[in-house]
C-alpha positions as CSV (number, residue, x, y, z in Angstrom):
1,X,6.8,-4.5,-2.9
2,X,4.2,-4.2,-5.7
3,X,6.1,-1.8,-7.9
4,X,9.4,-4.8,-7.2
5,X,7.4,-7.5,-8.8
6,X,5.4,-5.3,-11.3
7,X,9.5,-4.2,-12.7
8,X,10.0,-7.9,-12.6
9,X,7.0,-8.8,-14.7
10,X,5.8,-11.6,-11.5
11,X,2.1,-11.8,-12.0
12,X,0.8,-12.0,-8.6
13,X,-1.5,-11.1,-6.2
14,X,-0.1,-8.5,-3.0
15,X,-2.0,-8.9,0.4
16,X,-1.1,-6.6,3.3
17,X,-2.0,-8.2,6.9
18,X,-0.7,-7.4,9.9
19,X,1.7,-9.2,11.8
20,X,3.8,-8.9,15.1
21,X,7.6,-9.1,14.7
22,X,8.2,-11.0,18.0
23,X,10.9,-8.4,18.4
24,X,11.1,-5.0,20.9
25,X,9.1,-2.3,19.4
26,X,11.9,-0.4,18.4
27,X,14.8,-3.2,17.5
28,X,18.7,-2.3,18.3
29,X,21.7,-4.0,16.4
30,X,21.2,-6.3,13.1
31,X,20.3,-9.8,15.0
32,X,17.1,-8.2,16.8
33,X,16.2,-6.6,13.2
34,X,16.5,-9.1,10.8
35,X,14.8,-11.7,13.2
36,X,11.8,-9.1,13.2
37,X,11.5,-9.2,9.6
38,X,12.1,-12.8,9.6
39,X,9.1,-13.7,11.7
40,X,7.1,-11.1,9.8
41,X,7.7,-13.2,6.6
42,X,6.3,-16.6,8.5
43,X,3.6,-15.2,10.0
44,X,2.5,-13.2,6.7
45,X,2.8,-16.4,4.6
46,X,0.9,-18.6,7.1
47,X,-1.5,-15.7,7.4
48,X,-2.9,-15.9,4.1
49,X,-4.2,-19.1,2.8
50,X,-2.5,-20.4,-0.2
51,X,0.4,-17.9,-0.2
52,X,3.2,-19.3,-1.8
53,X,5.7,-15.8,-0.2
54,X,5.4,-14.1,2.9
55,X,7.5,-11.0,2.9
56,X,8.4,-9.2,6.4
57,X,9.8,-6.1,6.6
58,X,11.4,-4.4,9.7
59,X,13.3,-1.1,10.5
60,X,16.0,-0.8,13.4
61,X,18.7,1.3,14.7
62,X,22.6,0.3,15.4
63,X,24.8,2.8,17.4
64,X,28.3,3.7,15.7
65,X,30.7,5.8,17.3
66,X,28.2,7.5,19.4
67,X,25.5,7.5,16.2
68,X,22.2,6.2,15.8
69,X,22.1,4.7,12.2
70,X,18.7,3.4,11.0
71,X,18.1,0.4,8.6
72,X,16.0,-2.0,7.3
73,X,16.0,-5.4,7.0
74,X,13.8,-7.2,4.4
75,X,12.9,-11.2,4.5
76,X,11.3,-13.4,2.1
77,X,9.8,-17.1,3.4
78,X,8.9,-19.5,0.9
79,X,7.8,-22.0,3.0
80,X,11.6,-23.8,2.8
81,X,13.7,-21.5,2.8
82,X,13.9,-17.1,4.6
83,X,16.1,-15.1,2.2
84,X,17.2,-11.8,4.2
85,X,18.6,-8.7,3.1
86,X,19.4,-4.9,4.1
87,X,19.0,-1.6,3.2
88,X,21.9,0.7,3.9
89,X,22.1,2.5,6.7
90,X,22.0,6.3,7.5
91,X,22.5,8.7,10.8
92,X,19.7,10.0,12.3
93,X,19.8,13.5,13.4
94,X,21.4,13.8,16.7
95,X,17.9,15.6,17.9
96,X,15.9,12.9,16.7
97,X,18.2,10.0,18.1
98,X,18.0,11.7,21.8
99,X,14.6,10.8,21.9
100,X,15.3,7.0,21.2
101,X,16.0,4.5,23.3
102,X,20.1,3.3,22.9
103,X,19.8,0.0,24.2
104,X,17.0,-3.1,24.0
């Protein structure tokens, strides 16, 4: 996030604080993810005292065609307004997916 706005020339000031996404701790299917990274947003802007962003970031898993595919899901809360977007997804290993839960 600090590299993001450095490229973008945004002078700023980057605050790490932790939050809870509100969300199970290992989110299935896009609605449960982006709603994890959409509270993470909120609660990191009204975390900080005179933030004028709160950016949330959460990482969650959708099964296709007997996959596991793992994304991320990035939100940005101005105080008006959430912008969301998402990374693109890749398979996990079929060794490493066996060892995940396949449903919330």
């Amino acid at each position: 996030i600090k590299l993001c706005f450095a490229e973008a020339s945004v002078a700023y000031t980057c605050e790490a604080i932790h939050t809870e996404s509100g969300v199970a701790d290992q989110p299935m299917g896009l609605d449960e993810t982006v709603l994890g990274a959409k509270n993470r947003a909120l609660a990191s802007r009204a975390g900080v005292p005179g933030a004028q962003l709160g950016i949330g970031l959460e990482s969650g898993l959708v099964p296709v065609d007997g996959l596991l595919f793992d994304f991320c899901a990035c939100a940005i809360a101005d105080g008006e307004r959430c912008f969301v977007g998402v990374s693109s997804m890749f398979p996990l290993p079929p060794r490493v997916a066996a060892l995940l839960p396949t449903e919330a």
